[in-house]
Backbone atoms as SQL, in Angstrom:
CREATE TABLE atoms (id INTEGER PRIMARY KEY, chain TEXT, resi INTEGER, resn TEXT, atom TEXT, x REAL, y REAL, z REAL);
INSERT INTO atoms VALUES
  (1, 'A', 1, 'UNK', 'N', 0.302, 18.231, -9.998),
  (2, 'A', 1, 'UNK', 'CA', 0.072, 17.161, -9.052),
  (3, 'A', 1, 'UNK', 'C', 0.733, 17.541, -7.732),
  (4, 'A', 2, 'UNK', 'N', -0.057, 17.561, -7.335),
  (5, 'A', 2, 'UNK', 'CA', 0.940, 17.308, -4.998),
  (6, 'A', 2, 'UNK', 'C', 0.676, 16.492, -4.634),
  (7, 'A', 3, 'UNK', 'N', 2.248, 16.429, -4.077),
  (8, 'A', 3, 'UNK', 'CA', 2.732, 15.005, -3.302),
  (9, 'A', 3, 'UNK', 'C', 2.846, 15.343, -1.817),
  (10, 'A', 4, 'UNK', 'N', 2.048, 14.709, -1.028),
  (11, 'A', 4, 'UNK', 'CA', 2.270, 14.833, 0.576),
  (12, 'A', 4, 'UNK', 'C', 2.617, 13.584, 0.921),
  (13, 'A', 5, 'UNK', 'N', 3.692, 13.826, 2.142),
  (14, 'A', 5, 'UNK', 'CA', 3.977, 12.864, 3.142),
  (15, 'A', 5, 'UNK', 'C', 3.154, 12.872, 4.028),
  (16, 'A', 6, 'UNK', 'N', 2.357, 12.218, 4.976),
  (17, 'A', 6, 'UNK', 'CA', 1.753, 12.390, 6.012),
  (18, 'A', 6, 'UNK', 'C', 1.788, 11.317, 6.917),
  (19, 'A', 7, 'UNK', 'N', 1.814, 11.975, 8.167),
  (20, 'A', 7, 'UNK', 'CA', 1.938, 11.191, 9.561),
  (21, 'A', 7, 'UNK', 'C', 0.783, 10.163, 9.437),
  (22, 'A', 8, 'UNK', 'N', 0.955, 9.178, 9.409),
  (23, 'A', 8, 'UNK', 'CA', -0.032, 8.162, 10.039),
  (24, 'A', 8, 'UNK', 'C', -0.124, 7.157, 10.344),
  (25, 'A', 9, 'UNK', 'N', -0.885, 6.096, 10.892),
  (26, 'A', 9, 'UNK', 'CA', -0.931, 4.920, 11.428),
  (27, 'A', 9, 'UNK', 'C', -1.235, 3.413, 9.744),
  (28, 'A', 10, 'UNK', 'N', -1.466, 4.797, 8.961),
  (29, 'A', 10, 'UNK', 'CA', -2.321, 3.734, 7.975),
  (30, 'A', 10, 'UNK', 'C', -1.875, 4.528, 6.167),
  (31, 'A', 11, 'UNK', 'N', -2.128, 5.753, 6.284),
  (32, 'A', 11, 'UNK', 'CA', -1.250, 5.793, 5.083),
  (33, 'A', 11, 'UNK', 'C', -0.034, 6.754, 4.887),
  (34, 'A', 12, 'UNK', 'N', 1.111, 6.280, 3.396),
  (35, 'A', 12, 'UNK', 'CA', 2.531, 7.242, 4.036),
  (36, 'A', 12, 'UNK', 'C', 2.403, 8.287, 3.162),
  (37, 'A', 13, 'UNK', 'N', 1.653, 8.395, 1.915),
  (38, 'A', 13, 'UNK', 'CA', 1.577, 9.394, 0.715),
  (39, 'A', 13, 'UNK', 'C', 0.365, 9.429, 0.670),
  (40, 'A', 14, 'UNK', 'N', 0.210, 11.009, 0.518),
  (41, 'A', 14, 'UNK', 'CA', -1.300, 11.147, -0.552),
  (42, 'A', 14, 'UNK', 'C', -0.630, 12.319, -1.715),
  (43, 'A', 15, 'UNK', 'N', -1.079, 11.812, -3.277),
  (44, 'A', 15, 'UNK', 'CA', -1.029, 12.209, -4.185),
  (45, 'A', 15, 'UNK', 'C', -1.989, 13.046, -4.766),
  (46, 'A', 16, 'UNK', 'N', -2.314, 14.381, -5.262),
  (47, 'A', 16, 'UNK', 'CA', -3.723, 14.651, -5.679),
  (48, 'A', 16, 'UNK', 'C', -3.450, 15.517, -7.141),
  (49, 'A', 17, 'UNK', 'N', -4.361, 15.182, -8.146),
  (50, 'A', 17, 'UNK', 'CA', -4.110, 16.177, -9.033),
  (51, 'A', 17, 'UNK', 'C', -5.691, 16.882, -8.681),
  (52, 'A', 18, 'UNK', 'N', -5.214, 17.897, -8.888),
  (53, 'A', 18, 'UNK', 'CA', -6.947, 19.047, -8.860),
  (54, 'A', 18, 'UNK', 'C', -7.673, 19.036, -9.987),
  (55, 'A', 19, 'UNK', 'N', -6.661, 19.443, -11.212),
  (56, 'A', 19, 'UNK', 'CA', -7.268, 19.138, -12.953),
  (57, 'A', 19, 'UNK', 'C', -8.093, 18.054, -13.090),
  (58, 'A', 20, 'UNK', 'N', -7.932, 16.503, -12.503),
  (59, 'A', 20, 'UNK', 'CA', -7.913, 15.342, -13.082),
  (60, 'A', 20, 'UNK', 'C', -8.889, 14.835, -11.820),
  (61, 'A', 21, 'UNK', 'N', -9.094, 15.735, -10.769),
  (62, 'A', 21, 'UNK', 'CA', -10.018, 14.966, -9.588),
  (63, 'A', 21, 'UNK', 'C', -9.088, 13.418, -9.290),
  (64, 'A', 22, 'UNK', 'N', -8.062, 13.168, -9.219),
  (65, 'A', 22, 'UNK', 'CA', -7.533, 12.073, -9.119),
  (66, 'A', 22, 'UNK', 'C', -6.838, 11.854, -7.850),
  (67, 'A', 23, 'UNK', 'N', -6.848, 11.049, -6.756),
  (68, 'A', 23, 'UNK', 'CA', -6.386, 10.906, -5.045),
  (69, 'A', 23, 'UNK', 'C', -5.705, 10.191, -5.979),
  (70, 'A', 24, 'UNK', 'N', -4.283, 9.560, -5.064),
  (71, 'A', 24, 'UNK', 'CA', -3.550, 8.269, -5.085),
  (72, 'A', 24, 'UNK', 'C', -3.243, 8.532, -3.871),
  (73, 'A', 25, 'UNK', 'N', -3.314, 7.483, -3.134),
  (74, 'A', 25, 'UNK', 'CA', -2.711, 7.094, -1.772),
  (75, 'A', 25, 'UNK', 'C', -2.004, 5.856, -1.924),
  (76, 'A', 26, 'UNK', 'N', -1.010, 6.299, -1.022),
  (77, 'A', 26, 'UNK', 'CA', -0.122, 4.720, -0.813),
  (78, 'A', 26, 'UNK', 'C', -0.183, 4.320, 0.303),
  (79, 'A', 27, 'UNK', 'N', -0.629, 3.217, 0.873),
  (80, 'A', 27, 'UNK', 'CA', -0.580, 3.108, 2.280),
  (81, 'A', 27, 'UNK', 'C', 1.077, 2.211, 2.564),
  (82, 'A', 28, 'UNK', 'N', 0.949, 2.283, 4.310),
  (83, 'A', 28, 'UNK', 'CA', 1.893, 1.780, 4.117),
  (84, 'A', 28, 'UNK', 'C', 2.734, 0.843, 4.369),
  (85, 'A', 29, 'UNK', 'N', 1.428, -0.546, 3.956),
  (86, 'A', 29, 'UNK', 'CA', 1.838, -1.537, 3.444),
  (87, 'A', 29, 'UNK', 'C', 2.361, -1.379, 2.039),
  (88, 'A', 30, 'UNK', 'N', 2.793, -0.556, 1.756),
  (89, 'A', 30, 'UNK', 'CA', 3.249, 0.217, -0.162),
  (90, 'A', 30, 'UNK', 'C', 1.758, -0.163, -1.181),
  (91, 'A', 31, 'UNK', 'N', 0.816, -0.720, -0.878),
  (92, 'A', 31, 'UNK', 'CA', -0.247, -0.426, -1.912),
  (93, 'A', 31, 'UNK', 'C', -0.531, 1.000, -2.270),
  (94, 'A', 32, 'UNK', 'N', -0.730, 0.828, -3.739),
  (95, 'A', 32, 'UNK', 'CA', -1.316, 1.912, -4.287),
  (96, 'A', 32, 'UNK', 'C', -2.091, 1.835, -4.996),
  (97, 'A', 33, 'UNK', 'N', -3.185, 2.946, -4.578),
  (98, 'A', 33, 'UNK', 'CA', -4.875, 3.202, -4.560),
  (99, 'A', 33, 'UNK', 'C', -4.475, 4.706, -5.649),
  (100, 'A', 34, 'UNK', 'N', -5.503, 4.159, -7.235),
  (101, 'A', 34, 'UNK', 'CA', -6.263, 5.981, -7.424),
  (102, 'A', 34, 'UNK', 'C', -7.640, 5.932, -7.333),
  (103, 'A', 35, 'UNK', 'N', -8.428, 6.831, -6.858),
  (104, 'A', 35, 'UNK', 'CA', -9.584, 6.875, -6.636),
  (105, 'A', 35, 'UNK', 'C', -9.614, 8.363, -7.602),
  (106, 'A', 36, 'UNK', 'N', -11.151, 8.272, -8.474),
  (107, 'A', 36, 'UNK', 'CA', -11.294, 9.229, -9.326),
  (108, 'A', 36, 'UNK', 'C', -12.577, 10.028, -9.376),
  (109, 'A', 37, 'UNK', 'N', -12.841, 11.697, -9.546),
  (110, 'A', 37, 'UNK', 'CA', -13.748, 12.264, -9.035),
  (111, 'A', 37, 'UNK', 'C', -13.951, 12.629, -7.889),
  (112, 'A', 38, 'UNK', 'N', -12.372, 12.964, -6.947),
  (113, 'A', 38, 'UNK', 'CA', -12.428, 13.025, -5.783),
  (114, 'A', 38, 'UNK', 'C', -12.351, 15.030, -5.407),
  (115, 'A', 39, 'UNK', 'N', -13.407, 15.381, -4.956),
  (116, 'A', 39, 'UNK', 'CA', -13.288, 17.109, -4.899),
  (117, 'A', 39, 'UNK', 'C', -12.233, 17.383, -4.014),
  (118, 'A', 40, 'UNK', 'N', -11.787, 18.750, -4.552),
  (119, 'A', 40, 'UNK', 'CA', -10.455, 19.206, -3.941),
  (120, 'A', 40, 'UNK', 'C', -10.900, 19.060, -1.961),
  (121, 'A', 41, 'UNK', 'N', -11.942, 19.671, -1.633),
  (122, 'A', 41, 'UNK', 'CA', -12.024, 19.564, -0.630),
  (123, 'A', 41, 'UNK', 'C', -12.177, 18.460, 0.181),
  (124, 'A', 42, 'UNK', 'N', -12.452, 17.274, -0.536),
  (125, 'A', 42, 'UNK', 'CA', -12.254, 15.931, -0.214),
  (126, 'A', 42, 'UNK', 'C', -10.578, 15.839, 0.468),
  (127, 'A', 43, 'UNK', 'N', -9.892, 16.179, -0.601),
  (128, 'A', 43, 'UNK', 'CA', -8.536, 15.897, -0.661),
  (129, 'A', 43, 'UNK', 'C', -7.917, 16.751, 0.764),
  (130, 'A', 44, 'UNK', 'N', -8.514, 18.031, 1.211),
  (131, 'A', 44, 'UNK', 'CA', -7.940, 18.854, 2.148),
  (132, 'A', 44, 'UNK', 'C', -8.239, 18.722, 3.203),
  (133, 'A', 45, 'UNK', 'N', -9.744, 18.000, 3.633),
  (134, 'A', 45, 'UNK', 'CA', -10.124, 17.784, 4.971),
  (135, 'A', 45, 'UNK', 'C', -9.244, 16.519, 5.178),
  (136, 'A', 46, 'UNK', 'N', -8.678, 15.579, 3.831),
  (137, 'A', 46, 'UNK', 'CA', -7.947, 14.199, 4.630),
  (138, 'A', 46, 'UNK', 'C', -6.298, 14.761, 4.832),
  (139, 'A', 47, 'UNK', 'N', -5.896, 15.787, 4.137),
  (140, 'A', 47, 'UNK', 'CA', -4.843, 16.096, 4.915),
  (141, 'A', 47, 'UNK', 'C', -4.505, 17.308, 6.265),
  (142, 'A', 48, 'UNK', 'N', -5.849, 17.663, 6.298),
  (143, 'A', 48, 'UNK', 'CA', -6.119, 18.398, 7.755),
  (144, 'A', 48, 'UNK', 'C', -6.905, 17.796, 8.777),
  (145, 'A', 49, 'UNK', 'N', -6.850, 16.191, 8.730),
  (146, 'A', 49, 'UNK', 'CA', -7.541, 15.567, 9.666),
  (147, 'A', 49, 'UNK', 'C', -6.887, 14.563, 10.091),
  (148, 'A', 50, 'UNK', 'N', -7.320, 14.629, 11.930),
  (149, 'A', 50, 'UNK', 'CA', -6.489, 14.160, 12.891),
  (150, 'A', 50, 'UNK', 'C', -5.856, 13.072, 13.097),
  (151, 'A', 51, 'UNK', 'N', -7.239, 12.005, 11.989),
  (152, 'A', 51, 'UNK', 'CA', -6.500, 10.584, 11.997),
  (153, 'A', 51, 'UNK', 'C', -6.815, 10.584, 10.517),
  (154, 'A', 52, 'UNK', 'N', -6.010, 10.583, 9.777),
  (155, 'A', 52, 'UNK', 'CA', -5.715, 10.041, 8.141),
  (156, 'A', 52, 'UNK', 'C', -7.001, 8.691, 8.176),
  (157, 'A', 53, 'UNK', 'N', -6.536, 7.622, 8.519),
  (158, 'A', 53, 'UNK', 'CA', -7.044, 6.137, 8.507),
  (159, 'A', 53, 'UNK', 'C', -8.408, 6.608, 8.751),
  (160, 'A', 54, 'UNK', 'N', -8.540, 7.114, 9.706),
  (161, 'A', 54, 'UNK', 'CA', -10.374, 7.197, 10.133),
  (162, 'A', 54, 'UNK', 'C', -11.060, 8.089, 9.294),
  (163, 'A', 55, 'UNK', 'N', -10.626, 9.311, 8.844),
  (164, 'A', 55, 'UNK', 'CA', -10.880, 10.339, 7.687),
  (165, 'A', 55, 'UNK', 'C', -11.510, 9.356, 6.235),
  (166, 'A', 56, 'UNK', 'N', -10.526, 8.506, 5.865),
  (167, 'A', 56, 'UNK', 'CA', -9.746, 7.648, 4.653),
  (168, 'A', 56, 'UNK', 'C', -11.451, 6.449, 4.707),
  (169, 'A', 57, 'UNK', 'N', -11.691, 6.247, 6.052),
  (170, 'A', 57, 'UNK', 'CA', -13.160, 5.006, 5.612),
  (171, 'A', 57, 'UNK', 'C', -13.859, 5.581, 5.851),
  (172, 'A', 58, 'UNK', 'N', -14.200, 6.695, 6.120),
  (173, 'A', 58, 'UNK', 'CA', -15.714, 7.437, 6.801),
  (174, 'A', 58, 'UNK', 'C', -15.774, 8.514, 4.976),
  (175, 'A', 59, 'UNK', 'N', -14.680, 8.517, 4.500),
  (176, 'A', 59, 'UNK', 'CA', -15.532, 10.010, 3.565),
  (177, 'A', 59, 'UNK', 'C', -14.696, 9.111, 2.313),
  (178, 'A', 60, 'UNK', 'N', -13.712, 8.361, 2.069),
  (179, 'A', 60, 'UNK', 'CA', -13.552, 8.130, 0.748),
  (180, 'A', 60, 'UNK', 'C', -13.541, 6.762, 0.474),
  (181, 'A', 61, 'UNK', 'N', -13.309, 5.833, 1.698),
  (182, 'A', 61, 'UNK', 'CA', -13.652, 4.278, 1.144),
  (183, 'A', 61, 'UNK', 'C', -14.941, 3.818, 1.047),
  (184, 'A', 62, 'UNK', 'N', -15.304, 3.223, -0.395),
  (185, 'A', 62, 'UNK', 'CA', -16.611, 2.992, -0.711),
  (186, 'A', 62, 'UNK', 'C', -17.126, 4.362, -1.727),
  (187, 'A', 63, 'UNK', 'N', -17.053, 4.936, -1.521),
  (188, 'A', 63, 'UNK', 'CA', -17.326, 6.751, -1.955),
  (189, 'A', 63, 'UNK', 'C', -16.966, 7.373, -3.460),
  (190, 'A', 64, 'UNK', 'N', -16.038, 6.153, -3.778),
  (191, 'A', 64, 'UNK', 'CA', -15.162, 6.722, -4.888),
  (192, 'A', 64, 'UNK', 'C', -14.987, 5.806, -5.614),
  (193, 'A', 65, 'UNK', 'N', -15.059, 5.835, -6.884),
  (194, 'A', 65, 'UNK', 'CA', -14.843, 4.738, -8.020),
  (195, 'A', 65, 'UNK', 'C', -12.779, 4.382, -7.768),
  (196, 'A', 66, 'UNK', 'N', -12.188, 3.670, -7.900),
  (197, 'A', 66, 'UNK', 'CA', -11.010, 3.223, -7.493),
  (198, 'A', 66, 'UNK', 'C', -10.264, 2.355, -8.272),
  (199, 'A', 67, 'UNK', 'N', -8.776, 1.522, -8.181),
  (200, 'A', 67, 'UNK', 'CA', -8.543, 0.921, -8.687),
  (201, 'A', 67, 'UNK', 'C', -7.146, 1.146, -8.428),
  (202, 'A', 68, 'UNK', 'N', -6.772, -0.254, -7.687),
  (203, 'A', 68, 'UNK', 'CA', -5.293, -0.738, -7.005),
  (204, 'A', 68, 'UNK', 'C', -4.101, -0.985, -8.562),
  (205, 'A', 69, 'UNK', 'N', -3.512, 0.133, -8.110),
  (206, 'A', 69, 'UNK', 'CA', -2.596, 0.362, -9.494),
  (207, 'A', 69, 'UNK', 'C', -0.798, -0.297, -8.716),
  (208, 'A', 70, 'UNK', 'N', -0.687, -1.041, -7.717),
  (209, 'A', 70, 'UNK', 'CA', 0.442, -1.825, -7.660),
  (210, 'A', 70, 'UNK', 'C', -0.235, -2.371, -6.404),
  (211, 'A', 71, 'UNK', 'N', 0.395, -3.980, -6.472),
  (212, 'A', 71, 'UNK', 'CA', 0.009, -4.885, -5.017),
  (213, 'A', 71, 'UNK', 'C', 1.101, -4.396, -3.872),
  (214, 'A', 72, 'UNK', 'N', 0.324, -4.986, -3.016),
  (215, 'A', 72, 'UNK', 'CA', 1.030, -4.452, -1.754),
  (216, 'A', 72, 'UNK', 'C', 2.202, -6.244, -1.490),
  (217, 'A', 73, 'UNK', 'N', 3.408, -5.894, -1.278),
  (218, 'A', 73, 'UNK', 'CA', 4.315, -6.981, -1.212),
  (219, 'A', 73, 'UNK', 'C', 3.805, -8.092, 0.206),
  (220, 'A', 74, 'UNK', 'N', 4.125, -9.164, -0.099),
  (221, 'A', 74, 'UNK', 'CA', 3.930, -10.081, 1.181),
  (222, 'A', 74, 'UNK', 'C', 4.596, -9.608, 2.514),
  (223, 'A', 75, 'UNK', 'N', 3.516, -9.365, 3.885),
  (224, 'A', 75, 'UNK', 'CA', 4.173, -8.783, 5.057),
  (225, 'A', 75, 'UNK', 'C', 5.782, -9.786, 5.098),
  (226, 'A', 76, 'UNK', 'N', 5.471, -11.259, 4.836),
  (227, 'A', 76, 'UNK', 'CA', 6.627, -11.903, 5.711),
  (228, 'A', 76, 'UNK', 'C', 7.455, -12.038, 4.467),
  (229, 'A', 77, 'UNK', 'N', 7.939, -11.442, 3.259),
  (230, 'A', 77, 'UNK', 'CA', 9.227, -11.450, 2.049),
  (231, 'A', 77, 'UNK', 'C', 8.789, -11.860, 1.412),
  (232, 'A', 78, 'UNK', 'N', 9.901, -12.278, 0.401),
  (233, 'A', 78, 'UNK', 'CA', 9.706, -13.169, -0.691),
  (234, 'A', 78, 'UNK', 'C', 9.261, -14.677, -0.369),
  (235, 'A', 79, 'UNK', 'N', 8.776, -15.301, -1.092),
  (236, 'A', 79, 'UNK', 'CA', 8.578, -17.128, -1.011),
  (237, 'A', 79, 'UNK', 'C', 9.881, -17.443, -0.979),
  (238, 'A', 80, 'UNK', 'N', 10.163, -18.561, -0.111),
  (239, 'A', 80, 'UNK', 'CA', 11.139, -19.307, 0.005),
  (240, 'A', 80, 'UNK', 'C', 11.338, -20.493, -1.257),
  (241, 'A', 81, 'UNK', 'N', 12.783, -20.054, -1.468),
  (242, 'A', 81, 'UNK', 'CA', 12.832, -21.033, -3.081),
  (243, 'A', 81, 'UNK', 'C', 12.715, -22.419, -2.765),
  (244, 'A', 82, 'UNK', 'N', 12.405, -23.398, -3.240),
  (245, 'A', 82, 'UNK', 'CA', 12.804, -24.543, -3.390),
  (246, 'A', 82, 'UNK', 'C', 13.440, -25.243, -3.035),
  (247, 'A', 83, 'UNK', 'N', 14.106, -26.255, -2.157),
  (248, 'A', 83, 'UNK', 'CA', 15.683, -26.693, -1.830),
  (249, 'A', 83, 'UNK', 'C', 15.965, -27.612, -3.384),
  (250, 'A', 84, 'UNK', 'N', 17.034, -27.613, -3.518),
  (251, 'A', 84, 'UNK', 'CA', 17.483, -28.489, -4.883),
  (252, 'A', 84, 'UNK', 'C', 18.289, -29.618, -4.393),
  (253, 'A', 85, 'UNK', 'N', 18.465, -29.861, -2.905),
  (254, 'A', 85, 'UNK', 'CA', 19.171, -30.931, -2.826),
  (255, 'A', 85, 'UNK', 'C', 18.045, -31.398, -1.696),
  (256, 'A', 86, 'UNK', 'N', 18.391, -33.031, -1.529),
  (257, 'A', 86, 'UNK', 'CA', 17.233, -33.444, -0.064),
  (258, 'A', 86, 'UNK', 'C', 17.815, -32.966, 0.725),
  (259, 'A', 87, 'UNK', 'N', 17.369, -32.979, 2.039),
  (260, 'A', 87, 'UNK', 'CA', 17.167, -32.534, 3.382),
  (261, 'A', 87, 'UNK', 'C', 18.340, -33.812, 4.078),
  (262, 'A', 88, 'UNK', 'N', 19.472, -33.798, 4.393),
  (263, 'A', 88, 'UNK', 'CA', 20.004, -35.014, 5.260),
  (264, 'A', 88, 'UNK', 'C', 19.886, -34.634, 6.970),
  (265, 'A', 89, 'UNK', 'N', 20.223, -35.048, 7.751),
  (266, 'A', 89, 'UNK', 'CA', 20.525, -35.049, 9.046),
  (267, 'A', 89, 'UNK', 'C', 21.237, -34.193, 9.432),
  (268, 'A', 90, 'UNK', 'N', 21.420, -33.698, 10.921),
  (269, 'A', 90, 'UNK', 'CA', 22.377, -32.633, 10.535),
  (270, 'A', 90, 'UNK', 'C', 23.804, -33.830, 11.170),
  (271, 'A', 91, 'UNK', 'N', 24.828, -33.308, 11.127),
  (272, 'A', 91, 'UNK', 'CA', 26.149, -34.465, 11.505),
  (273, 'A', 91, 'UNK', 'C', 26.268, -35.874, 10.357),
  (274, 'A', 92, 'UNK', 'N', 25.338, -35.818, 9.386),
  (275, 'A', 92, 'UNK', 'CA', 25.769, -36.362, 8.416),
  (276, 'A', 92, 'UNK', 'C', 26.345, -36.443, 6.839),
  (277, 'A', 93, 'UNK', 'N', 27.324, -36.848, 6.569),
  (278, 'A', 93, 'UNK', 'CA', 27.695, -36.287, 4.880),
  (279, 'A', 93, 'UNK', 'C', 26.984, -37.094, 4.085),
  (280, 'A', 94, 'UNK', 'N', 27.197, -36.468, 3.025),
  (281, 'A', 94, 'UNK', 'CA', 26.114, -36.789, 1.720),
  (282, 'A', 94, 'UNK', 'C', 26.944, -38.121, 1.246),
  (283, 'A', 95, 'UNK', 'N', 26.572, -38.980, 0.535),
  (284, 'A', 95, 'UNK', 'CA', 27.206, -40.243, 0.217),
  (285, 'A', 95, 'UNK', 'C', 27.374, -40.307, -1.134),
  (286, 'A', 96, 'UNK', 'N', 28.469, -40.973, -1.527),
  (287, 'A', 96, 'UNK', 'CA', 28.865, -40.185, -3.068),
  (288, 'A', 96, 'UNK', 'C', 28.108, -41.220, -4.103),
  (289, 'A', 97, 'UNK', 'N', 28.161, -40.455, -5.017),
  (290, 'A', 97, 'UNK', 'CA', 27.272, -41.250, -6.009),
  (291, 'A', 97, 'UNK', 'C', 28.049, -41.783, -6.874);
């Protein structure tokens, strides 16, 4: 298997096995893509080409049988938990029970 880092606007890894015809890309929003039946030379023009992203929808998105093997995390974090107490005013104390 080879693992490349690559410069781009859109993805941070491309993974390829040659045996297995198998891409994985991670973009890098951290999703990860394997796409399967992908020819070696598939794999070499997207890491010898100028824009990754534009390479990535013109010759392999749509092109390739696929399947998102981890979600990509929410841009803005985790969900905000719950509050467990109400909401008071601010400059006011809680009143005892």
């Amino acid at each position: 298997m080879r693992v490349t880092t690559v410069q781009s606007t859109t993805l941070a890894t491309v993974i390829y096995d040659e045996a297995r015809e198998v891409l994985q890309l991670e973009f890098l929003s951290r999703a990860l893509y394997q796409y399967s039946g992908v020819p070696r030379e598939v794999h070499q023009a997207l890491l010898s080409a100028p824009s990754k992203g534009r390479y990535f929808n013109q010759a392999i998105r749509g092109r390739f049988p696929f399947a998102r093997i981890s979600p990509s995390p929410s841009p803005r974090g985790p969900k905000p938990q719950p509050r467990t107490e109400p909401r008071r005013k601010p400059g006011t104390t809680p009143s005892p029970d």
